[in-house]
C-alpha positions as CSV (number, residue, x, y, z in Angstrom):
1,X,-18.7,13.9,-10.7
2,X,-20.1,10.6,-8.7
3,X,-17.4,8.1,-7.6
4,X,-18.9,5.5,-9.9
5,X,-18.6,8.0,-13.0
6,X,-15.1,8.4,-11.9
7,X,-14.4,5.1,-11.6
8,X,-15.7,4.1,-15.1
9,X,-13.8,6.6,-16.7
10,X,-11.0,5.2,-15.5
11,X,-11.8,2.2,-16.3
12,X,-12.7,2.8,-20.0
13,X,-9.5,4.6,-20.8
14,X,-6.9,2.3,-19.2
15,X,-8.9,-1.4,-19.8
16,X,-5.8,-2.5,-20.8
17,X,-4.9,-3.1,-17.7
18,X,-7.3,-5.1,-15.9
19,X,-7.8,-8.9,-16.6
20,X,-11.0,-11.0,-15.6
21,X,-10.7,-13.0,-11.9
22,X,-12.6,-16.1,-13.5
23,X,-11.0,-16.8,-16.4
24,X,-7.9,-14.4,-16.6
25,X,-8.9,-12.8,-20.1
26,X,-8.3,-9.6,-21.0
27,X,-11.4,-7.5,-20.9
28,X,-12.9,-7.0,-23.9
29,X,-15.1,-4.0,-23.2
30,X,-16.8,-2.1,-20.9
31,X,-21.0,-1.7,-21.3
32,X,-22.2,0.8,-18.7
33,X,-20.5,0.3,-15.4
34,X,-19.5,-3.3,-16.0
35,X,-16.4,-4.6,-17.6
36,X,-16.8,-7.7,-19.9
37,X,-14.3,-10.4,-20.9
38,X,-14.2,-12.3,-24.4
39,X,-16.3,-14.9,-22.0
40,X,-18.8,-12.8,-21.2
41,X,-17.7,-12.7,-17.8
42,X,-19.1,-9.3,-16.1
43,X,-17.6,-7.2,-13.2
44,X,-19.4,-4.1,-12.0
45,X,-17.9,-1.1,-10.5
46,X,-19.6,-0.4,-7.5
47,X,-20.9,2.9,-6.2
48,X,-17.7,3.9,-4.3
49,X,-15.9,4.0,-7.8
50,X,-13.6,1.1,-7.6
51,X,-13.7,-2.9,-8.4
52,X,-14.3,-5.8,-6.0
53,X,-12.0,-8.8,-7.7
54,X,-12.4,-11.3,-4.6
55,X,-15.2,-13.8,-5.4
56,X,-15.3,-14.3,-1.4
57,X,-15.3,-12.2,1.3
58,X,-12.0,-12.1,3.6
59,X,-11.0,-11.4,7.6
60,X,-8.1,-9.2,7.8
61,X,-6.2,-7.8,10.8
62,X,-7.4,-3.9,10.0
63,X,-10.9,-3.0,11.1
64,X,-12.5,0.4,10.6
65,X,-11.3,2.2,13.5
66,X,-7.5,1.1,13.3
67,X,-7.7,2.3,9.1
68,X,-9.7,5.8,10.5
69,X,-6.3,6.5,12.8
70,X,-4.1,5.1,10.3
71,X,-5.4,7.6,8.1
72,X,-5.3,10.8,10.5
73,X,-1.2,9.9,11.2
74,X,-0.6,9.2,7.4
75,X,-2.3,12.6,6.6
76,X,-0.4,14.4,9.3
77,X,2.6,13.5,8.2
78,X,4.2,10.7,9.4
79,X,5.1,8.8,6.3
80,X,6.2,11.8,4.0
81,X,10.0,11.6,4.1
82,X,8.8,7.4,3.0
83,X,7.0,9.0,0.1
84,X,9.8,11.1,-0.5
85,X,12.6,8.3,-0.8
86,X,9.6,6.4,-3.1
87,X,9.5,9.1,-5.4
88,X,13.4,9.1,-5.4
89,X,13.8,5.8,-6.6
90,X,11.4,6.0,-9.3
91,X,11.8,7.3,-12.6
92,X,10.5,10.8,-13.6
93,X,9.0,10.1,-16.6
94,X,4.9,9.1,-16.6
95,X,4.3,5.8,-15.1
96,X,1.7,3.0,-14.5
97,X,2.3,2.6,-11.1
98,X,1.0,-0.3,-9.1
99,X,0.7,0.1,-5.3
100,X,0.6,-3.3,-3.5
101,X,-0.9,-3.7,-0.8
102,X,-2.1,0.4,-1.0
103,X,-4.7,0.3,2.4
104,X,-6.2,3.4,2.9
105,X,-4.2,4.4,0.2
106,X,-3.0,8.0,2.0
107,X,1.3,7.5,1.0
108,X,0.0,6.8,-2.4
109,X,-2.0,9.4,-2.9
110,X,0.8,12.0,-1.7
111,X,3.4,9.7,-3.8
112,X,1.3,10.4,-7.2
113,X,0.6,14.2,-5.7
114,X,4.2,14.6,-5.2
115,X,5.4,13.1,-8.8
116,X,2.9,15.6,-10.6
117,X,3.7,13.8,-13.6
118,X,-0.1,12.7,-14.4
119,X,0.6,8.8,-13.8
120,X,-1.8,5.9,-14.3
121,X,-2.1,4.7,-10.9
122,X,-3.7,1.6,-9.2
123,X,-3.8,0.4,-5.6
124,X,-5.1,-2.7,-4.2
125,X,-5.1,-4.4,-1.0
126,X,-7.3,-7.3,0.3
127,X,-9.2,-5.2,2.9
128,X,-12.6,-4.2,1.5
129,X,-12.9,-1.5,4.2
130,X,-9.1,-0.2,3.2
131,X,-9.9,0.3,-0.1
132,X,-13.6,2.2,0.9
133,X,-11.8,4.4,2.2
134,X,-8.9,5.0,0.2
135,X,-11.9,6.2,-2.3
136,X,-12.9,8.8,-0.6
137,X,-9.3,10.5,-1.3
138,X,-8.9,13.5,-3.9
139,X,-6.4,11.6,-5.7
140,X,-6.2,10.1,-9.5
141,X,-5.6,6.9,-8.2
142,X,-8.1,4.1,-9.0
143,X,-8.3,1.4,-5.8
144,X,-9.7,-2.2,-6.4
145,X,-9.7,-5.1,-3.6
146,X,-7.4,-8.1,-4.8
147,X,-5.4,-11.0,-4.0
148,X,-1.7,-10.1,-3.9
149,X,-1.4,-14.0,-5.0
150,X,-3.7,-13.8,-8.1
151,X,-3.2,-10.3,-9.5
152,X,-6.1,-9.1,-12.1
153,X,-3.8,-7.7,-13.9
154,X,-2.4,-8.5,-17.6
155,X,0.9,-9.2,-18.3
156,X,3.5,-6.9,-18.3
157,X,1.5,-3.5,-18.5
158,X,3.2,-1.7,-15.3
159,X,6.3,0.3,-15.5
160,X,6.8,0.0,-11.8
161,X,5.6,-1.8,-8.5
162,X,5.4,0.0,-4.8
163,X,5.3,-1.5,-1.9
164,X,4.8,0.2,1.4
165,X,5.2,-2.3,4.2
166,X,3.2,-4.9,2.2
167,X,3.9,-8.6,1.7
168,X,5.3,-9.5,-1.7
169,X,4.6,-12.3,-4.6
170,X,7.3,-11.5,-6.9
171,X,6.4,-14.0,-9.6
172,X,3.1,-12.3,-10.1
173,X,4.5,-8.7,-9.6
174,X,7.5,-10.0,-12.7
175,X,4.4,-11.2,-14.4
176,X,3.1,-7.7,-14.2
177,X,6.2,-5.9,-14.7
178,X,6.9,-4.1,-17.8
179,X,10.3,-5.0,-19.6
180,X,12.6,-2.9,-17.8
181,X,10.1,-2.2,-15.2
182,X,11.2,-1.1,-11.6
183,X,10.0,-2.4,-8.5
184,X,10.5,-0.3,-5.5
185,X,9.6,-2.0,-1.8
186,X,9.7,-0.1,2.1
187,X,10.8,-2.1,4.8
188,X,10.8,-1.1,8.6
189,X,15.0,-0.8,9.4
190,X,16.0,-1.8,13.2
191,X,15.2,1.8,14.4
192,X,11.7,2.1,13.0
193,X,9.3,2.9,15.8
194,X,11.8,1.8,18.3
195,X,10.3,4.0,21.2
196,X,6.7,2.5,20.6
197,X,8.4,-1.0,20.7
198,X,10.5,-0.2,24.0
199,X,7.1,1.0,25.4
200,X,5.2,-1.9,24.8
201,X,7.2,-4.9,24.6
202,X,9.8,-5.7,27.5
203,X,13.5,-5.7,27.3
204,X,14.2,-9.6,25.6
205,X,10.7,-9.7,24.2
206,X,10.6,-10.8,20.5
207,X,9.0,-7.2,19.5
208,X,11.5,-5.2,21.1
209,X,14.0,-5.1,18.5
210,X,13.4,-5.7,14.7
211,X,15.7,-7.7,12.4
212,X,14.6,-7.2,8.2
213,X,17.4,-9.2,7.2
214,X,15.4,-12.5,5.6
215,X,13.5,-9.5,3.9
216,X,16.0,-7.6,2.3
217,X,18.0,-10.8,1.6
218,X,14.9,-12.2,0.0
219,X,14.7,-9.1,-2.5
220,X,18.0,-9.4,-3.2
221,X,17.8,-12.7,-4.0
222,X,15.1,-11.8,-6.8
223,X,16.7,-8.5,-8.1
224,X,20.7,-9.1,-7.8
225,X,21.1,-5.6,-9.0
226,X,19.4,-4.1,-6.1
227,X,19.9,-0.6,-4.4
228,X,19.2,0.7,-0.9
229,X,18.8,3.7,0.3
230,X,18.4,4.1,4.1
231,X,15.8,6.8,5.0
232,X,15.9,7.8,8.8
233,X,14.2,10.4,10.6
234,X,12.0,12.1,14.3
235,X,8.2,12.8,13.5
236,X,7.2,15.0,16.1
237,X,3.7,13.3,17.3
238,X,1.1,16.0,17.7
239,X,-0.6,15.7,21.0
240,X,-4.1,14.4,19.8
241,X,-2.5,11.8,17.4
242,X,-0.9,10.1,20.3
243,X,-3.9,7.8,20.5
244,X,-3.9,7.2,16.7
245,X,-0.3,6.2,16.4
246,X,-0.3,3.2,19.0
247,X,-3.3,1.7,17.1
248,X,-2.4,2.3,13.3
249,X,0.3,-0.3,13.9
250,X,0.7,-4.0,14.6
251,X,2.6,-3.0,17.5
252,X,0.2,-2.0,19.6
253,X,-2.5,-5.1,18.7
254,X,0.5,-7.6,19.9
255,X,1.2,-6.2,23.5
256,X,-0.4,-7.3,26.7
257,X,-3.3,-5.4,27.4
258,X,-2.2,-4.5,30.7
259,X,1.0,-2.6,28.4
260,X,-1.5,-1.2,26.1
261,X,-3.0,0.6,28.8
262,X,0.1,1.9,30.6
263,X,1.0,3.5,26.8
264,X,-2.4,5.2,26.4
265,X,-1.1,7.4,29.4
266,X,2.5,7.9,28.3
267,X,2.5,10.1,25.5
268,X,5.8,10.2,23.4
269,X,7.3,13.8,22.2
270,X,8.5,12.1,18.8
271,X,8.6,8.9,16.9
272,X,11.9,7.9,14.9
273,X,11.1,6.9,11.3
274,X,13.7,4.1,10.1
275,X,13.2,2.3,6.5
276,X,14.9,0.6,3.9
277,X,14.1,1.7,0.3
278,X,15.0,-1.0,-2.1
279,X,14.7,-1.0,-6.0
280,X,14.6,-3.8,-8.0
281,X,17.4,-1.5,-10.6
């Protein structure tokens, strides 16, 4: 089946879901691949299966080749005891999941694999060439590029919200929410990545250590009844990823170049893992 027959299957059975970026309607139907609002608004799902909600294009921080290693890591490995405290914090019953923020979409695609209970599952993210490429995963998920700030979403029609490492808006992701909905959100703890930080940044830089407090506080602050669970643990790097794991993070794109190179050359045995899982209740 082509991506865009895919994608307007989806579509069709879960329409519910989606609401129209000009005039925040509910879609009325859809007519071939295009969805239409009460307004007659139209919004075409493009060859590559998903939907393009920005009316303007956008510069992010994560080009092609930085998404193309973040993928290789993410596939490897790296993230799966993340995915693993994800799926431990969310209910076990079916979902409609929404995954903020999603990128190349690889930890939600092994979150949704994982739960095997046949979820509705979107992912967004504002990068048009994250999203590309989280299409071309086997997965059930359906990816779309959005604004974390204007959702195109209608109200209340998720049962939970993920977050890996992605900027929140939690009026829209309340708005979103179902009653008793659950949102779940990953945050780097002060030992994530420590040994890439002590190898690029030095001692009494800014990026050596890390400090989530005004994070998790901020969470809290929202959802009083939060929970935490800590999730800590050593990936063992395989030799060719070494390359691939100083550029799939921020880390590396902050450091002087004269660091950057010095790393390339220093290949690390293992990488400590260290996150904060916090759910909303």
């Amino acid at each position: 089946m082509k991506k865009i027959e895919k994608g307007t299957q989806f579509v069709t059975r879960n329409l519910a879901l989606f609401r129209c970026n000009v005039d925040h309607l509910p879609y009325d139907y859809v007519e071939g691949t295009s969805l239409v609002c009460a307004a007659g608004h139209r919004l075409d799902i493009n060859k590559k299966g998903s939907l393009v909600f920005l009316n303007h294009a956008v510069n992010t921080e994560y080009d092609d080749a930085m998404l193309v290693s973040r993928r290789k890591v993410l596939t490897a490995g790296l993230f799966d005891g993340i995915v693993a405290g994800m799926q431990r914090a969310l209910p076990t019953e079916k979902l409609r999941i929404l995954d903020v923020g999603t990128g190349e979409g690889t930890p939600f695609a092994k979150l949704l694999a994982a739960r095997a209970t046949q979820d509705i599952g979107v992912g967004f993210d504002i990068s048009k060439a994250g999203v590309n490429l989280a299409t071309q995963l086997d997965t059930s998920a359906f990816f779309a590029v959005a604004d974390l700030a204007q959702l195109p979403f209608n109200d209340a029609v998720f049962d939970a919200v993920v977050e890996f490492f992605s900027p929140s808006a939690y009026e829209e992701f309340n708005r979103v929410l179902a009653p008793n909905g659950t949102i779940v959100k990953i945050v780097p703890a002060s030992g994530y990545l420590h040994e890439l930080r002590e190898l690029l940044y030095p001692v009494g830089s800014p990026n050596h250590t890390y400090d989530n407090s005004r994070v998790v506080e901020l969470f809290k602050q929202h959802y009083p009844a939060t929970t935490v669970e800590q999730v800590t643990y050593e990936w063992t790097i395989p030799s060719d990823l070494w390359a691939d794991l100083l550029h799939m993070t921020p880390l590396h794109w902050g450091a002087r170049p004269e660091a950057q190179t010095a790393a390339e050359t220093q290949p690390l045995p293992k990488v400590t893992v260290d996150v904060m899982v916090l759910k909303s209740k």
